[in-house]
Backbone as CSV, one residue per row, in Angstrom:
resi,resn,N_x,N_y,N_z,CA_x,CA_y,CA_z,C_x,C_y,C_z
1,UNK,76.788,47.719,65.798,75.833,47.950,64.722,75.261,46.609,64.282
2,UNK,74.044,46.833,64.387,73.090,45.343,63.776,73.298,45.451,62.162
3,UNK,73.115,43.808,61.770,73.716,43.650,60.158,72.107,44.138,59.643
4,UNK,71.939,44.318,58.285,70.813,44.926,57.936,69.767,43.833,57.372
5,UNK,68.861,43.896,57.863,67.536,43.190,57.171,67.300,42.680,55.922
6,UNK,67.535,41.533,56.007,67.295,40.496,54.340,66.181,40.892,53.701
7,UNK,65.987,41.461,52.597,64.849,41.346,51.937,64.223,39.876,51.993
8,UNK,62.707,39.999,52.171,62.567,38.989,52.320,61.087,38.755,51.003
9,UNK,60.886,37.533,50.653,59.351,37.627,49.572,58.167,37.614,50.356
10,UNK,57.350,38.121,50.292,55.924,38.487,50.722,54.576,38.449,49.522
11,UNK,54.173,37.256,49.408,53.975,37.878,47.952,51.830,38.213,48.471
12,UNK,51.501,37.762,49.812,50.174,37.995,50.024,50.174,38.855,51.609
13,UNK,49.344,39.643,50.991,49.466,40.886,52.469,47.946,40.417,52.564
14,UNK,47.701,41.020,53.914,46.273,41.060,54.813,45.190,41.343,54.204
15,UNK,44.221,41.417,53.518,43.499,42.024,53.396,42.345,42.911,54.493
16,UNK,42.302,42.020,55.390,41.645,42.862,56.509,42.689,43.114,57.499
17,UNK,42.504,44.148,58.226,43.822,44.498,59.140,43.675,44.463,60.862
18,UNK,42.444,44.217,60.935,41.885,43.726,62.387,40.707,42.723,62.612
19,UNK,40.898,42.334,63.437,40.477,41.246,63.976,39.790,41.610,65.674
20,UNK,38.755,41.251,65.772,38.405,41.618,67.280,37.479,40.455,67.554
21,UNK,37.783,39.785,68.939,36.576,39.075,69.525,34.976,39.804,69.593
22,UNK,33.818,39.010,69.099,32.607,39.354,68.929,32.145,39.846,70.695
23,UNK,31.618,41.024,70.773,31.089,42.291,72.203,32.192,42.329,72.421
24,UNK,33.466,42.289,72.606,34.689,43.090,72.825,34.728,44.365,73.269
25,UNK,35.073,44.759,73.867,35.069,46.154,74.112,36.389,47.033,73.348
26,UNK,35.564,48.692,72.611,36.694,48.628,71.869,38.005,48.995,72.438
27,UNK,38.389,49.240,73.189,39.582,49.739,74.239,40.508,48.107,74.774
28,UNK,40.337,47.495,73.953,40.974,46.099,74.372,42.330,46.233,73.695
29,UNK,43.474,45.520,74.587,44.580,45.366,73.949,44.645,44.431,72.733
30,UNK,45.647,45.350,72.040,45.879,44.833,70.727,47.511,43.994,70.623
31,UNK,47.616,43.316,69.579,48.477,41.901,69.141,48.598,42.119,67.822
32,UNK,50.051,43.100,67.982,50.594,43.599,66.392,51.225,42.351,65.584
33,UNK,50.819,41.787,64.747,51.176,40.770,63.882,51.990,41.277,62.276
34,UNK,53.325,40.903,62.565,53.687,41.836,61.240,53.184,40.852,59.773
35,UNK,53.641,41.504,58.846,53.875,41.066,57.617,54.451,39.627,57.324
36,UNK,55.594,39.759,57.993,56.609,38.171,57.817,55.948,37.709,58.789
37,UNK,55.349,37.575,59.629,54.572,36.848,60.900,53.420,36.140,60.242
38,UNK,52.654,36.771,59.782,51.644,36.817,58.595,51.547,35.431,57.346
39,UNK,53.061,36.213,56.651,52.989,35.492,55.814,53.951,34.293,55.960
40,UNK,54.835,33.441,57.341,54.686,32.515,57.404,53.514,31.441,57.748
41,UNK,52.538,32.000,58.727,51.468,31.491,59.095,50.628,31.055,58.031
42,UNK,50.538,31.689,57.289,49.860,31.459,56.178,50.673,30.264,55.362
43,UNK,51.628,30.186,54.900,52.751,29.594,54.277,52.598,28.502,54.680
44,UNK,52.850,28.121,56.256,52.961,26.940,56.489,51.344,26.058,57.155
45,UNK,50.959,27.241,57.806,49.326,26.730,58.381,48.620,26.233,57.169
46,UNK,48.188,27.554,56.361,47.303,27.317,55.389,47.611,26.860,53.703
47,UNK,48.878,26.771,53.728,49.522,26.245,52.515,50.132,24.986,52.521
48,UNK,50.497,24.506,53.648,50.942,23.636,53.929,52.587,23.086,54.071
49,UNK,53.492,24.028,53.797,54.364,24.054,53.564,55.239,23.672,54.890
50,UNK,56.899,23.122,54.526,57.325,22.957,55.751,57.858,24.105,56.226
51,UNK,58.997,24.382,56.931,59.586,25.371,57.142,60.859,25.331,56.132
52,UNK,61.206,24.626,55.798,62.308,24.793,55.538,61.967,25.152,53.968
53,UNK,60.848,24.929,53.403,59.640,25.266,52.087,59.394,26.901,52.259
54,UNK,59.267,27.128,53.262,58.935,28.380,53.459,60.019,29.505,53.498
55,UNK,60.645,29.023,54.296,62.385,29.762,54.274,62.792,30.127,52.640
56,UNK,62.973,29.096,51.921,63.208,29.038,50.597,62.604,29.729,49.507
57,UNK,60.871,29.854,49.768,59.731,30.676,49.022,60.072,32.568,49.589
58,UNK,60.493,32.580,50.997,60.214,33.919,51.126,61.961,34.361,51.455
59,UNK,62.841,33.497,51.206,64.301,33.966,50.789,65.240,33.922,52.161
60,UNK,65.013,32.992,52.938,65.344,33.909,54.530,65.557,32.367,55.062
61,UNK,66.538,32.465,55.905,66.648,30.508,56.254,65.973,30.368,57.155
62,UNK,65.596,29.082,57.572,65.235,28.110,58.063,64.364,28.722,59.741
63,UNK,66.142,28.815,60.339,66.242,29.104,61.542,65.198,30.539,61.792
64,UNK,65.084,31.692,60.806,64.590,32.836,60.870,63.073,32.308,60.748
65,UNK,63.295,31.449,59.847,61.107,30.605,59.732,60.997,30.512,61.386
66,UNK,61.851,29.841,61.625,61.255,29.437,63.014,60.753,30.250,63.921
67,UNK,61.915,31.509,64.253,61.815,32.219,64.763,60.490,32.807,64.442
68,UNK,60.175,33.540,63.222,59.081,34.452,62.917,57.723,33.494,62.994
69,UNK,57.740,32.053,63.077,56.711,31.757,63.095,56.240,31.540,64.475
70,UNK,57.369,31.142,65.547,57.192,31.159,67.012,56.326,32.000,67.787
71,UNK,57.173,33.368,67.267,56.916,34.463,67.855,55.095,34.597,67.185
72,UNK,54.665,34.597,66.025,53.070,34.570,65.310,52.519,34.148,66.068
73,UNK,52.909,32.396,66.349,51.933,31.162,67.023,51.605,31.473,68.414
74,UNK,52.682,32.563,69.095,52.887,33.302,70.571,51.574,34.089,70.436
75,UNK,51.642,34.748,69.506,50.831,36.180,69.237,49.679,35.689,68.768
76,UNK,49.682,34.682,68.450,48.084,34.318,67.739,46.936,33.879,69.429
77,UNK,47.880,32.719,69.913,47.307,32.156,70.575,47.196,33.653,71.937
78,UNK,47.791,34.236,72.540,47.877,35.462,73.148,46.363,36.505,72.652
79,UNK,46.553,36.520,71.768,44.871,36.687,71.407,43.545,36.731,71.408
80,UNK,44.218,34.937,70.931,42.960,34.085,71.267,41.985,33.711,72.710
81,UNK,43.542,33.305,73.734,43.151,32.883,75.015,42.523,34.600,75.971
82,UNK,43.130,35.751,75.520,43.072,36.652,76.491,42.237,37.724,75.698
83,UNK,41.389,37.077,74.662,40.515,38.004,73.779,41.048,39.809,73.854
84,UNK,42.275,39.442,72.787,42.768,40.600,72.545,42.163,41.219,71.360
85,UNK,42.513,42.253,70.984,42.201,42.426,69.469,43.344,42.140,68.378
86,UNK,43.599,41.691,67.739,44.134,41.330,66.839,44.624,42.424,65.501
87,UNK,46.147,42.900,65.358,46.642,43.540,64.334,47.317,42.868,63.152
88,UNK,46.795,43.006,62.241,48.382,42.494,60.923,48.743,43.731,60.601
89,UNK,49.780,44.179,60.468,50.511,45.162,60.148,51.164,45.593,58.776
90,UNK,51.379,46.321,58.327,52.285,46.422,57.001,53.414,47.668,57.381
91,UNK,53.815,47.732,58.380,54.774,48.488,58.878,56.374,48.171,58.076
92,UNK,56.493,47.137,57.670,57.818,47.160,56.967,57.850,46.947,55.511
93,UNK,56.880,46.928,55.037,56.469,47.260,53.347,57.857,47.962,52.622
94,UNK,58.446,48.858,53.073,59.307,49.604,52.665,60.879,48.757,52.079
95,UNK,60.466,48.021,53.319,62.285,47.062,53.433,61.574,46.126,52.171
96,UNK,60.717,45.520,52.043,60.286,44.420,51.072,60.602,44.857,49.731
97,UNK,60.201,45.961,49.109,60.637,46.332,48.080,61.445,47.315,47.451
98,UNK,62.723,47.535,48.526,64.078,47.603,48.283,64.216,48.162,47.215
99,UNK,64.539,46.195,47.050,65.895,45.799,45.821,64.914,44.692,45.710
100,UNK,63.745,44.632,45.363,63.178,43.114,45.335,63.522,42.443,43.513
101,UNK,63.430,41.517,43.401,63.854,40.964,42.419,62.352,41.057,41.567
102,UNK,60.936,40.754,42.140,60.287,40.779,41.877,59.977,42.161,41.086
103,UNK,60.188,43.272,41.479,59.464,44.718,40.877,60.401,44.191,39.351
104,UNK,62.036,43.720,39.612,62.295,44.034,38.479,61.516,42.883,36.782
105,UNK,61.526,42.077,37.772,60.639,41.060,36.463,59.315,41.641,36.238
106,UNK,58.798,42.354,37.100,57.224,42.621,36.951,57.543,44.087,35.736
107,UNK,58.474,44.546,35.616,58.681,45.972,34.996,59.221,45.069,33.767
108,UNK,59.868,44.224,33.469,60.416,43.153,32.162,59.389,42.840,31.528
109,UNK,58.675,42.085,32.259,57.231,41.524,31.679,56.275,42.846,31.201
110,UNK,56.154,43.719,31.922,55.319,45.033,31.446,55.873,45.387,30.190
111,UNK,57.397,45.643,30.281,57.665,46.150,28.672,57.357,45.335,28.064
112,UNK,57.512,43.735,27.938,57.707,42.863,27.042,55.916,42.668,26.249
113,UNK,55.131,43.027,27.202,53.643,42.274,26.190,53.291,43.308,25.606
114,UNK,53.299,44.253,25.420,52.572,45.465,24.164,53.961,44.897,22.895
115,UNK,55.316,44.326,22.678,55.749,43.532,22.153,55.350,42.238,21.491
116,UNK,54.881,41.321,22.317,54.696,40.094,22.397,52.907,40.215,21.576
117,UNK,52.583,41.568,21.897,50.857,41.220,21.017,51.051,42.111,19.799
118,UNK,52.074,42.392,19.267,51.714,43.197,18.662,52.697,42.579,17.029
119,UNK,53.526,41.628,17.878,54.145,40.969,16.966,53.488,39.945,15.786
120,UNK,52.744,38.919,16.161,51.634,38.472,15.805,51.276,39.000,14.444
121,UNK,50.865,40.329,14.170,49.879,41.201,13.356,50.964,41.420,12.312
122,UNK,52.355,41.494,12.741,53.302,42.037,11.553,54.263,41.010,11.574
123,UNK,54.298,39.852,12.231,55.242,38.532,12.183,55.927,38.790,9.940
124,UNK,54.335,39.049,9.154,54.323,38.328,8.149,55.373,39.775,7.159
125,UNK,55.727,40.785,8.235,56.578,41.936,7.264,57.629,41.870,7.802
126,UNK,58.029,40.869,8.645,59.487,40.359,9.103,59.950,38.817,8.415
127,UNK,59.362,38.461,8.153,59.627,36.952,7.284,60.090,37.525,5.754
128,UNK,59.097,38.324,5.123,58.802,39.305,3.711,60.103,39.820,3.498
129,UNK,60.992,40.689,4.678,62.074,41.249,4.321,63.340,40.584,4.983
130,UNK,63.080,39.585,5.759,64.204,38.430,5.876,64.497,37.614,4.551
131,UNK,63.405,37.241,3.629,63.415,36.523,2.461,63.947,37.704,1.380
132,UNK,63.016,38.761,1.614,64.271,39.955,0.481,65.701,39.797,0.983
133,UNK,65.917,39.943,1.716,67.492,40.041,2.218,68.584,38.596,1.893
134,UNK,67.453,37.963,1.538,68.659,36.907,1.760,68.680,36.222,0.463
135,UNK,68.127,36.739,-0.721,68.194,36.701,-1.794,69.088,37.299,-2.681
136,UNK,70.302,36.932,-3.632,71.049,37.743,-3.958,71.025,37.699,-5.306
137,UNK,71.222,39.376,-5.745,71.104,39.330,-7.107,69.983,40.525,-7.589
């Protein structure tokens, strides 16, 4: 039995999901590019990051950067040279948000600001009955 899949952070998906060389024909093989493929390329190509920066940002070591970015730089250039069509995928979306740590701060922060604005307006009837209260007599 294989050990189970690290959640990993993803925090920018594809916006476009294909890619095709210009007169291509549409029946051309395609070059499934996942999510984590994706978003190291991005990470380290276009962000600049090292690997071992990247490992750390999307939760997953080093050695696994390498790997997932190998296999991209395989798939990119495979592409490129043999004018494939080009896939990014969101096929494992599911595993990403689990147990992500992220949904749970994003659901913290949601409760917390209809709080946080609303306090402001009545700050001055919590001071009012802290000062009654602490007056004796």
């Amino acid at each position: 039995m294989s050990r189970p899949r690290k959640c990993r952070n993803v925090c920018h998906f594809p916006r476009i999901l294909a890619f095709a060389p210009v007169g291509a024909e549409e029946a051309a093989p395609e070059v499934v590019l996942t999510v984590d493929e994706y978003e190291t390329i991005r990470l380290i190509d276009r962000e600049g990051f090292s690997q071992e920066a990247c490992g750390e940002y999307m939760n997953i070591a080093r050695t696994t950067v390498q790997q997932i970015y190998t296999a991209a730089r395989r798939k990119l250039a495979q592409a490129l040279i043999n004018d494939y069509t080009q896939v990014a995928t969101v096929e494992d979306l599911s595993v990403l948000f689990e147990q992500s740590d992220l949904m749970k701060y994003c659901v913290i922060i949601v409760a917390a600001i209809p709080v946080l604005c609303i306090y402001p307006f009545i700050q001055k009837f919590f001071v009012k009955g802290v000062m009654v209260g602490s007056v004796k007599g």
